[in-house]
N, C-alpha and C positions, 0 to 999 in steps of 0.2 A: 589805456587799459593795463592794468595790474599782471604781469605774469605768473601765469597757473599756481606754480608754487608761494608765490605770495598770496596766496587767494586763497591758500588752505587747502589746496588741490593735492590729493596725496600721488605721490609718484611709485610705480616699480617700482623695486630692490633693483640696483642694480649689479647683480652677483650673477651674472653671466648667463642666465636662465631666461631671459626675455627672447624672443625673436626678432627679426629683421621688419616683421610688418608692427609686431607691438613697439618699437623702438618707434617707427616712425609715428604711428596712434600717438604717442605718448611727447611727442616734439610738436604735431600738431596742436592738442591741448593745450601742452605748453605755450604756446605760441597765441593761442586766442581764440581758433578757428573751432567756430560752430555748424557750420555746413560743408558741406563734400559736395560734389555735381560728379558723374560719373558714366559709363556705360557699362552693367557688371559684365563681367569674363572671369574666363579660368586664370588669367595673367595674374592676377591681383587677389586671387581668394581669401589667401592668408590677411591682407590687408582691411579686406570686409568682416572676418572673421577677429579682427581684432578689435577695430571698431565697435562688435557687435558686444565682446565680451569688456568692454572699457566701462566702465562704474560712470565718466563723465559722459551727460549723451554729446554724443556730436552726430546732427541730421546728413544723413546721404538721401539726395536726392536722383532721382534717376528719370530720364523720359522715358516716355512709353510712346509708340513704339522706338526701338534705334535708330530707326531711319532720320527721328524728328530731332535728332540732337545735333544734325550738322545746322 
């Protein structure tokens, strides 16, 4: 698989204005990753939030309920 940015995949600026969950959104892409598996929390919000506001989709998937994810 071709990496993001050879794929025409536009990236951040990177001029210091990104944050620490969009940094990592955007190494994922990079990277190829089209799915997340997760169990949301408050730990990670900015992380879901960045995903949500990323132009490329990448699926989170999540069980219901949490008990079923061990």
């Amino acid at each position: 698989m071709m990496p993001a940015t050879e794929q025409g995949i536009p990236m951040r600026p990177n001029d210091g204005s990104r944050t620490a969950a969009q940094v990592l959104i955007d190494q994922l892409v990079v990277h190829g990753v089209r799915h997340v598996f997760c169990v949301p929390g408050e730990s990670y919000i900015a992380a879901l939030d960045a995903l949500h506001d990323r132009p490329i989709a990448v699926t989170v998937l999540r069980p219901r309920p949490e008990t079923s994810a061990s």
